[in-house]
Every structure is written in structure tokens, then in C-alpha cells.
N, C-alpha and C positions, 0 to 999 in steps of 0.2 A: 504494500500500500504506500509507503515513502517512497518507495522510485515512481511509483504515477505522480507524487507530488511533485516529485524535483522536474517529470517530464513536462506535466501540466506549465509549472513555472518555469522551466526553461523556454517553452512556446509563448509564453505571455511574455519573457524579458527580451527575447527575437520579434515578435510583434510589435513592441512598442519603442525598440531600437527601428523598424524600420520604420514607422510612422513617424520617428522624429524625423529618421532622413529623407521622407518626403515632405516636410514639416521647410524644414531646411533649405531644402532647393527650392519649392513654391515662394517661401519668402525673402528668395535670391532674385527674386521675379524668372523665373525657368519653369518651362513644364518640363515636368519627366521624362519623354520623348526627344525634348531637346538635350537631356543633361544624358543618357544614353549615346546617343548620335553623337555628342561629343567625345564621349570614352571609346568609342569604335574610332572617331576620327583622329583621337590619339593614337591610335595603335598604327593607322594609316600613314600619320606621319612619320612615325618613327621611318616605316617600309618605305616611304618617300625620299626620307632625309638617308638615307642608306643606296640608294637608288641614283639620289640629285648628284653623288659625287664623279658619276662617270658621264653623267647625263648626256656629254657630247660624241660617246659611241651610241645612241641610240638607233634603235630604227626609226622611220618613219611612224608603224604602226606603234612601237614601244611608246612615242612619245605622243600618241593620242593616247593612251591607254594613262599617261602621265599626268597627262592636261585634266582628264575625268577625273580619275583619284584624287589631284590639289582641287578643284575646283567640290567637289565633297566636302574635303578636310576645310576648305574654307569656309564654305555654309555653315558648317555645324559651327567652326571658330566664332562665328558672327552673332550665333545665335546665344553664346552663353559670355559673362562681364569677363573682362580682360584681367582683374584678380586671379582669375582659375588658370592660364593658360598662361601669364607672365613667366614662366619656370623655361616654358616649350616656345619661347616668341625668338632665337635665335633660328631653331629649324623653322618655321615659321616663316622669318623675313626669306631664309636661305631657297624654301621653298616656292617664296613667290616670285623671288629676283629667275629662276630657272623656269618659271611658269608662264613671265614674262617674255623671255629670250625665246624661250620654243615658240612664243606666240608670235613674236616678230619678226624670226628667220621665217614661220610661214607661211605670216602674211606677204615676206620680200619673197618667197617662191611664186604665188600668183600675181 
């Protein structure tokens, strides 16, 4: 009968830990969908900023596939305050300055 109780209270102290952290972000002004989409598009950039370093053996097709991914990873950046991401805003800039250049050697192709 005391291990139902520690399970019961272990599910109530897990409950109300997550309730604060949505507690949390709602009062960051974020919905949950956007503060998710951010943690994914963290993880993107990392794969980006590992990717940005050779970026000028690309393919063609590699750097459409580039151009979608940053332009992702920037939506969701937009959508959540600049507190949360200040840590990640080096790969970030490094990301857009390469996002940039693939955009303008394009466009001097057409």
C-alpha cells in the first residue's frame, strides 16, 4: 500500500512540474508549439552550423536542401524572445551570413 502512495505522489509531483513549465512559457508570451519548434530548430542548427563550415563544396541540390533547413531554424528563432537563444546567436549570425551568400551566388546565376 506505501508504494501506491509514493507512485500516486510521484505522478502528482510530475504533473504539477509540468504544469509549471507550461505555466512558464505561456507567461514568456510563447505557445507550446512554438517553444517545441524551437528545441527541434536547435538541434537543426547545430546540423547546420557543422555543415556551414564547408558550405562552399556544396552541391547545387545540397544547398537548396541548406537554404530550407536555415530558413526553418529561423522561423522558429523568431518566434521565441532573444533571452533563450542568446547562448546559440554566434551559429546563428554564422548561419545567416552562409544563407545569405548561397542566396546571392544564385541569384548572380540567373
Amino acid at each position: 500500500m506505501e508504494i501506491l502512495h509514493i507512485i500516486v505522489l510521484l505522478i502528482l509531483i510530475i504533473v504539477g512540474l509540468i504544469a509549471f513549465a507550461i505555466m512558464q512559457i505561456r507567461q514568456a508570451g510563447m505557445k507550446i508549439k512554438d517553444f517545441f519548434d524551437f528545441i527541434q530548430a536547435n538541434q537543426i542548427l547545430d546540423n547546420l552550423y557543422e555543415v556551414s563550415k564547408k558550405y562552399e563544396k556544396m552541391s547545387t541540390n545540397q544547398q537548396i536542401v541548406f537554404l530550407m533547413e536555415a530558413e526553418k531554424v529561423f522561423n522558429a528563432f523568431d518566434k521565441v524572445p532573444g533571452m533563450l537563444w542568446e547562448d546559440e546567436y554566434q551559429k546563428y549570425t554564422k548561419i545567416l551570413d552562409i544563407y545569405r551568400n548561397i542566396k546571392i551566388a544564385r541569384w548572380n546565376e540567373k
